[in-house]
C-alpha beads as a LAMMPS data file, in Angstrom:
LAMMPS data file: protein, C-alpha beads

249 atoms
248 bonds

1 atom types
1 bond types

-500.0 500.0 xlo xhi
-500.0 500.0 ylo yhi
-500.0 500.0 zlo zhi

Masses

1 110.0

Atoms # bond

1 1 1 0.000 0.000 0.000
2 1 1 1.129 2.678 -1.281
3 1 1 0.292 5.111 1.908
4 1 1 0.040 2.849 4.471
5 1 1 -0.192 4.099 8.083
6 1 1 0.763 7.607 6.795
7 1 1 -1.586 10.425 8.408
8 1 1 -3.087 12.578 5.795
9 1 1 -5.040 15.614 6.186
10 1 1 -7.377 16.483 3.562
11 1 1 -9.170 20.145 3.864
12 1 1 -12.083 20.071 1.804
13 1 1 -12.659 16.541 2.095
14 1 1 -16.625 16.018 3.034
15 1 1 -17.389 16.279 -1.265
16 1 1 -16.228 16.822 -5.118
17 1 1 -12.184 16.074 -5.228
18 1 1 -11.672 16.180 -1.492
19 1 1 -14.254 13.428 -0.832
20 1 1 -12.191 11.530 -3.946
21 1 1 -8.813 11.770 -2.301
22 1 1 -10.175 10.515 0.965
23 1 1 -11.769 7.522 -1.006
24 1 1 -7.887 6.813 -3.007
25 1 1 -5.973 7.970 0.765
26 1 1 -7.980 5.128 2.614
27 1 1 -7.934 2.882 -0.378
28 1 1 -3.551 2.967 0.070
29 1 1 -3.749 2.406 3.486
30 1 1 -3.699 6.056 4.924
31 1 1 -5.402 7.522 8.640
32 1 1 -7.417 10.156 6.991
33 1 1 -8.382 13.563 8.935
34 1 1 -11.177 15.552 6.648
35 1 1 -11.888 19.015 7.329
36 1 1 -15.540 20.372 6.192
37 1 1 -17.088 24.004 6.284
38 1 1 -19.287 22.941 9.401
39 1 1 -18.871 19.875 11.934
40 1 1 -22.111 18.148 10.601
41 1 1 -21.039 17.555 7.194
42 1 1 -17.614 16.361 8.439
43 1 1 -18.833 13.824 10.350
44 1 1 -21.360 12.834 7.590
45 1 1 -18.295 12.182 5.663
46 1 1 -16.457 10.471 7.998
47 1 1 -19.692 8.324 8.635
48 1 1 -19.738 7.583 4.933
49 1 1 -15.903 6.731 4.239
50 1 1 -15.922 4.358 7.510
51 1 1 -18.854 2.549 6.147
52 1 1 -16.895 2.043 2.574
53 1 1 -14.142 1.158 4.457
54 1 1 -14.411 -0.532 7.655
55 1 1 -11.962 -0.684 9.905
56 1 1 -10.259 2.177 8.619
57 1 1 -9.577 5.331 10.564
58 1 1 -11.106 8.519 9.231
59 1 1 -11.954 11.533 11.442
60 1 1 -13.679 14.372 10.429
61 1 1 -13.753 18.228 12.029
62 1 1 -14.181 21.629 11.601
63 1 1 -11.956 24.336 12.614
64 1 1 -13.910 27.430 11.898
65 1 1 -12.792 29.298 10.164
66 1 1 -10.058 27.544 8.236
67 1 1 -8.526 30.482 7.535
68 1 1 -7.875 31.498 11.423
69 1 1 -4.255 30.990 12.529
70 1 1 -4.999 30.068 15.766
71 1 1 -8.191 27.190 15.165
72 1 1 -5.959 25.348 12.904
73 1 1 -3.596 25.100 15.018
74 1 1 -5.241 24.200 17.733
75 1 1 -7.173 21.325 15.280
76 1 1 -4.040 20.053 14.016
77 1 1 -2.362 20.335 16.915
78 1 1 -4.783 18.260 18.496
79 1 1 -4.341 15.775 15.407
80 1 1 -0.493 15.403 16.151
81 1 1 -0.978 14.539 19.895
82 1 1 -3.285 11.492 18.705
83 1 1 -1.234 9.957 15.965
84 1 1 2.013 11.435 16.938
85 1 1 2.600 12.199 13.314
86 1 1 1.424 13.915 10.284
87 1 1 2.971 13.366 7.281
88 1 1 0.260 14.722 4.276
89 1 1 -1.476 17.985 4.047
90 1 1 -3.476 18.252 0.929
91 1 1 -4.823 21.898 0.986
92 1 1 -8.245 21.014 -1.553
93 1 1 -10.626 23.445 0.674
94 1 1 -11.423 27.002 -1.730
95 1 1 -14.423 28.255 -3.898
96 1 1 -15.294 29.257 -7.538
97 1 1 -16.356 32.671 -8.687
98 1 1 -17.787 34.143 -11.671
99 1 1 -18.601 37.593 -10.516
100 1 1 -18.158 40.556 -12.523
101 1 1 -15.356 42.683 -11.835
102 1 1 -17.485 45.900 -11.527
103 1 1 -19.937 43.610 -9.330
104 1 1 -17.166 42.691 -6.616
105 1 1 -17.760 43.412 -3.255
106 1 1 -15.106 43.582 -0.439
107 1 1 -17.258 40.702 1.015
108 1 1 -17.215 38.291 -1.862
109 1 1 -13.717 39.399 -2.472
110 1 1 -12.211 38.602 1.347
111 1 1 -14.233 35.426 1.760
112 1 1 -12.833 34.281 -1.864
113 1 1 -9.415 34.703 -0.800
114 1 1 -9.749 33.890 2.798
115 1 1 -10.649 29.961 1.852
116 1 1 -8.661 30.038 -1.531
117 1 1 -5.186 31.601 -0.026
118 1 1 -5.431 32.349 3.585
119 1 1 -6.805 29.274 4.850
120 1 1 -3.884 27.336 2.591
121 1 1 -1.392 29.031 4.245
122 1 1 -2.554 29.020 8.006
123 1 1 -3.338 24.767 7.427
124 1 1 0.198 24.780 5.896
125 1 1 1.752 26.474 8.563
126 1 1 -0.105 24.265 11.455
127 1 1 1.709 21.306 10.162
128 1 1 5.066 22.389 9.196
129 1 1 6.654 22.453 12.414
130 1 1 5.850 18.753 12.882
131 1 1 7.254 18.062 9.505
132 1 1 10.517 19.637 10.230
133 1 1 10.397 17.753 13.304
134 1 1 10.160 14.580 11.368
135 1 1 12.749 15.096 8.470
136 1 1 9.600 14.415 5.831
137 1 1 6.353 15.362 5.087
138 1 1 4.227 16.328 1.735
139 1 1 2.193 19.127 1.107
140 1 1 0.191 19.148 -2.175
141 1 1 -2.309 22.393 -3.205
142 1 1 -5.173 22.528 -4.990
143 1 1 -4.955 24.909 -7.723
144 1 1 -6.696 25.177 -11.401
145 1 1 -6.150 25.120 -15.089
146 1 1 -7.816 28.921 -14.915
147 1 1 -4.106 29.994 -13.281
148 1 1 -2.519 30.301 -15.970
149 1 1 -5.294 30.590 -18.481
150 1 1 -7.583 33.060 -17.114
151 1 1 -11.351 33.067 -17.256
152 1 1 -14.093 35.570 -18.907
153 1 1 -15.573 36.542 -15.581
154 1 1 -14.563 36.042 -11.469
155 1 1 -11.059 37.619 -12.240
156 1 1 -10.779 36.555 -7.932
157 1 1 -10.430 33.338 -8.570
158 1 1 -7.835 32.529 -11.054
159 1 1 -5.729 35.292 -9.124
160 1 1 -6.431 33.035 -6.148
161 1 1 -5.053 30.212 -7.805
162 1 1 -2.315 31.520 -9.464
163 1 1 -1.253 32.449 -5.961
164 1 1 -1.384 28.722 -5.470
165 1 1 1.401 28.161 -7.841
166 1 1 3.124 30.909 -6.560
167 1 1 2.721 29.791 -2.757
168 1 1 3.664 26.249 -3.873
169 1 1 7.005 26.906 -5.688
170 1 1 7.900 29.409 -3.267
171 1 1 7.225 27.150 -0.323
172 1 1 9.038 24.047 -2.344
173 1 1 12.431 25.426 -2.295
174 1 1 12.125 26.549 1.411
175 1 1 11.879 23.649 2.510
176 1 1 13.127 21.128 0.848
177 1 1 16.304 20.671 2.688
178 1 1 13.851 20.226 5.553
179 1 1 12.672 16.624 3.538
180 1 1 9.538 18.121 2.912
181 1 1 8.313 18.046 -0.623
182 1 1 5.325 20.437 -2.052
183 1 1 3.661 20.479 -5.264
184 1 1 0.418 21.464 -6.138
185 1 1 -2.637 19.467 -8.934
186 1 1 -4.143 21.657 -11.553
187 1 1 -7.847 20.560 -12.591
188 1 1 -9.620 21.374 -15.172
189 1 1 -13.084 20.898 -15.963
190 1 1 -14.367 18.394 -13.488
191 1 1 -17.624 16.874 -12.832
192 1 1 -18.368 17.592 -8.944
193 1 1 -21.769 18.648 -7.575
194 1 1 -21.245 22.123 -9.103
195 1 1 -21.951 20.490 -12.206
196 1 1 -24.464 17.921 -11.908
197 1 1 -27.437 20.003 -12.767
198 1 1 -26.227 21.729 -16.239
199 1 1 -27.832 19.795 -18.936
200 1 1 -25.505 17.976 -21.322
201 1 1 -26.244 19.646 -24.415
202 1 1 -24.417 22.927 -22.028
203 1 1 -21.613 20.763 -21.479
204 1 1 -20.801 19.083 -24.832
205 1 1 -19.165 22.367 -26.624
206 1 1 -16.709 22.020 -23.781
207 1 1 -15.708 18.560 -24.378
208 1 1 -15.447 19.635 -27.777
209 1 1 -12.765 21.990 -26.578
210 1 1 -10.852 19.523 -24.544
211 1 1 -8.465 17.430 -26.818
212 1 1 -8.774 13.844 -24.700
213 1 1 -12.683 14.487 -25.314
214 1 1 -14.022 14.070 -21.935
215 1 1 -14.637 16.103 -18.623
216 1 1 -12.183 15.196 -15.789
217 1 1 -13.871 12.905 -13.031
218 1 1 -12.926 14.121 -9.170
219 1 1 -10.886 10.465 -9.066
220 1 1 -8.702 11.489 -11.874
221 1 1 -7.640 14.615 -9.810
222 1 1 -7.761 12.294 -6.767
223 1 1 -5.138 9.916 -8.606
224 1 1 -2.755 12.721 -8.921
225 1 1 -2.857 13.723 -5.737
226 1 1 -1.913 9.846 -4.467
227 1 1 0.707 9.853 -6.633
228 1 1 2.036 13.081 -5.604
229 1 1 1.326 11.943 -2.020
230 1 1 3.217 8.426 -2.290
231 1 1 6.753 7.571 -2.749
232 1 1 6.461 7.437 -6.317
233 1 1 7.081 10.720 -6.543
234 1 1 10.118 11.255 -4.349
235 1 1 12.085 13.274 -6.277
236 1 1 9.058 16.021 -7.173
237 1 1 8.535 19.078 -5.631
238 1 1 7.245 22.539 -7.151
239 1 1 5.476 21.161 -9.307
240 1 1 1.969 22.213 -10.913
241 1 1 0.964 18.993 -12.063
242 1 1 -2.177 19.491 -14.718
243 1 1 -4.814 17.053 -14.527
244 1 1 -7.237 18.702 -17.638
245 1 1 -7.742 16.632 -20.401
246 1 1 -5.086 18.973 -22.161
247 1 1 -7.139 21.535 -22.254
248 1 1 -5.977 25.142 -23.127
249 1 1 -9.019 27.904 -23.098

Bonds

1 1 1 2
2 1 2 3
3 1 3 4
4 1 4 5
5 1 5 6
6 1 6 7
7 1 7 8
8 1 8 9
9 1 9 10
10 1 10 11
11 1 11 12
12 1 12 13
13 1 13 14
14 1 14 15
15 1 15 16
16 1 16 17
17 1 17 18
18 1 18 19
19 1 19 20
20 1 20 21
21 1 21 22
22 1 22 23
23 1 23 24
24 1 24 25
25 1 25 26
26 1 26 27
27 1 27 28
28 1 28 29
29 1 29 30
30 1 30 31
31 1 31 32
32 1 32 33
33 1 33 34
34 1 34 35
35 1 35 36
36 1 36 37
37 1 37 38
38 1 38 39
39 1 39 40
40 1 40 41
41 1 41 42
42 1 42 43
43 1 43 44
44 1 44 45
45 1 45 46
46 1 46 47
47 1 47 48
48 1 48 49
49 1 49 50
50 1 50 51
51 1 51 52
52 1 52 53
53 1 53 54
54 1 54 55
55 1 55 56
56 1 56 57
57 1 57 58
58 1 58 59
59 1 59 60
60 1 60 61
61 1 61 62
62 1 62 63
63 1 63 64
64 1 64 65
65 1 65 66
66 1 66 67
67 1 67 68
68 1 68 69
69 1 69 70
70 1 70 71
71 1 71 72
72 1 72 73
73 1 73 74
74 1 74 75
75 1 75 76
76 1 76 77
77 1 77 78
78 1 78 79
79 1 79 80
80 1 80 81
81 1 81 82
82 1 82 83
83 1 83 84
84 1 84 85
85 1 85 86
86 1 86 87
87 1 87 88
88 1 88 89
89 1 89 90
90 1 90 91
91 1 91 92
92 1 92 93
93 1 93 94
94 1 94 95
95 1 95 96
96 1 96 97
97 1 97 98
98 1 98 99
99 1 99 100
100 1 100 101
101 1 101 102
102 1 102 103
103 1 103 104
104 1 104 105
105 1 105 106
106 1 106 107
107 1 107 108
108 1 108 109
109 1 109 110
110 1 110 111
111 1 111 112
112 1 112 113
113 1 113 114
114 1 114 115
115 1 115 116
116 1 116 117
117 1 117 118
118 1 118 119
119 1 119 120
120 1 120 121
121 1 121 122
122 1 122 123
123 1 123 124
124 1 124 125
125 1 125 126
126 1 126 127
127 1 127 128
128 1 128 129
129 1 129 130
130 1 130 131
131 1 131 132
132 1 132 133
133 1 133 134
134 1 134 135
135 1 135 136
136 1 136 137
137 1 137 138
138 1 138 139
139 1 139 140
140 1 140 141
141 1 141 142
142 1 142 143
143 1 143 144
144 1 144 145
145 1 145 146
146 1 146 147
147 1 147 148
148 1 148 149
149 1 149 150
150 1 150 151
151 1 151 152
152 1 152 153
153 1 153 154
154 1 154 155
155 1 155 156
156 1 156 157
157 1 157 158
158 1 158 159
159 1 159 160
160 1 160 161
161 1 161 162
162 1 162 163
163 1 163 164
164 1 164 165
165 1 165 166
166 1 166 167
167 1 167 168
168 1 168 169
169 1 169 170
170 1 170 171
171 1 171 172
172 1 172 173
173 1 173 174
174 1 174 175
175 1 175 176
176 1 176 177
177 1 177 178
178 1 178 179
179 1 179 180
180 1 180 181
181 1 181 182
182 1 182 183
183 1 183 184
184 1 184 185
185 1 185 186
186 1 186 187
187 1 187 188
188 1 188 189
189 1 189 190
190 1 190 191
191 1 191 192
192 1 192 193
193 1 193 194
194 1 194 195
195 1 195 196
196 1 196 197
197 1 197 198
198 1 198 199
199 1 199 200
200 1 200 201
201 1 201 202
202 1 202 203
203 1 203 204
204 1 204 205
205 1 205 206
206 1 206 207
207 1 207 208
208 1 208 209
209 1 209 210
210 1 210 211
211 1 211 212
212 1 212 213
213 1 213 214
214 1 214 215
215 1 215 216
216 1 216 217
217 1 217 218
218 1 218 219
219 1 219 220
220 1 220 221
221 1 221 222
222 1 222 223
223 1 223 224
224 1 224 225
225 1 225 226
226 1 226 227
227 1 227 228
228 1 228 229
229 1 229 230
230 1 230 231
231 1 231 232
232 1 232 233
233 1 233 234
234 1 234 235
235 1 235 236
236 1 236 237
237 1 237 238
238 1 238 239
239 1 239 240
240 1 240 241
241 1 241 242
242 1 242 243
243 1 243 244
244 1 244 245
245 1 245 246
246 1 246 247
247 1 247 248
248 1 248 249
C-alpha cells in the first residue's frame, strides 16, 4: 500500500475532489483527517468513508474558520498529539467565482481569498513544524487550469489560484532541505456537484474543446494527488501537475 499508516489531512474533504482523495488515501492504506465548512457535514463524511471502508480510521472536524491561525492550530495540533505524526497535508478546501469585476464586493472578495489563499497558508503552517520535526512530510495544493489561463468573468479566482502556484514553488524550495516536498494538482473541468445540474447539451461544446474528449472525473484529480502523495514521486517538488484533459481555453 502505497500510503500505508501515513496520516493525511485532507481540507475540503466532506465532497467533489476532497471526498475523492479521501476515497484513493484510505484505499492505500492512509489515517485520513477531513476538514468540512461545518462539523455536521464532516462527520457525515467520515460516517460515509468508515462505512466504505471498515476498519479504517477517518476523522472528520471543523476548525472554523479555516482560515484562522490560531483554530488550525489548535485542530491540528490536536491531530499530532493522537497519531504522533502527520505526514500529508493536501490543501483542496477554496471556492469558484464568476462575478463581474465591476460587481465585486469587499465581502465576496475577502471570503474568496480567505478559503482560496489564507486558509492554505494558516493549514500549511499548522503542520510544518511537525514536519521539520520529522525530516519528511508532503504538502500538495489545490490549484486550477484557470491559473494560468484566465477566465471571462470572477477575475478573484484565477488570481487566487495563481497564488497557489506561486505559494507552492515558493514554499518548495524553502523547505526542501527540511525533507519536505510540495507540489500542487491543476484541474480542469471536473464533474463535482457544481456540475451535476447543467444539462448535457451545455456541457458538450466544452468537451469539444478539450483534446482527450471528456470532462475530468474528481478520481482522476484524486489519482494525482496519491501519486504526488506516495513515494512514487520522491524526487518532485514545485510542481503544478495538470490534470485537464489537455485543455488550453
Amino acid at each position: 500500500m502505497k500510503l500505508k499508516d501515513k496520516v493525511c489531512i485532507v481540507t475540503g474533504g466532506s465532497g467533489g475532489i476532497g471526498y475523492a482523495v479521501c476515497e484513493r488515501f484510505l484505499s492505500e492504506g492512509a489515517k485520513v483527517v477531513l476538514t468540512s465548512i461545518d462539523l455536521p457535514s464532516a462527520l457525515e463524511a467520515e460516517k460515509q468513508l468508515k462505512e466504505k471502508f471498515p476498519g479504517s480510521t477517518v476523522i472528520g472536524i471543523a476548525p472554523t474558520p479555516l482560515w484562522s491561525f490560531s483554530e488550525t492550530e489548535k485542530a491540528f495540533k490536536e491531530i499530532y498529539e493522537k497519531f504522533g505524526r502527520i505526514d500529508v497535508l493536501v490543501n483542496n478546501a477554496g471556492t469558484s467565482d464568476e462575478t463581474a469585476f465591476d460587481s465585486y464586493t469587499e465581502e465576496i472578495y475577502d471570503r474568496l481569498f480567505n478559503l482560496n489563499i489564507k486558509a492554505m497558508f494558516a493549514c500549511t503552517r499548522a503542520v510544518i513544524n511537525y514536519m521539520e520535526e520529522k525530516g519528511s512530510g508532503v504538502i500538495i495544493n489545490t490549484s486550477s487550469v484557470v491559473s494560468v489561463c484566465g477566465q471571462p468573468k470572477g477575475v478573484a479566482y484565477p488570481a487566487s489560484k495563481s497564488a497557489v502556484n506561486g505559494f507552492t514553488l515558493s514554499l518548495a524550495r524553502e523547505v526542501a532541505k527540511k525533507g519536505i516536498r510540495v507540489n500542487a494538482v491543476a484541474p480542469g473541468v471536473t464533474k463535482t456537484t457544481m456540475l451535476k445540474d447543467v444539462p448535457a447539451r451545455m456541457l458538450e461544446p466544452v468537451v469539444q474543446m478539450i483534446p482527450l474528449k471528456r470532462i475530468g472525473e474528481a478520481k482522476d484529480v484524486a489519482n494525482a494527488v496519491l501519486f504526488l502523495a506516495s513515494d512514487e514521486a520522491s524526487y518532485v517538488s514545485g510542481a503544478v501537475l495538470n490534470v485537464d484533459g489537455l485543455v488550453r481555453f
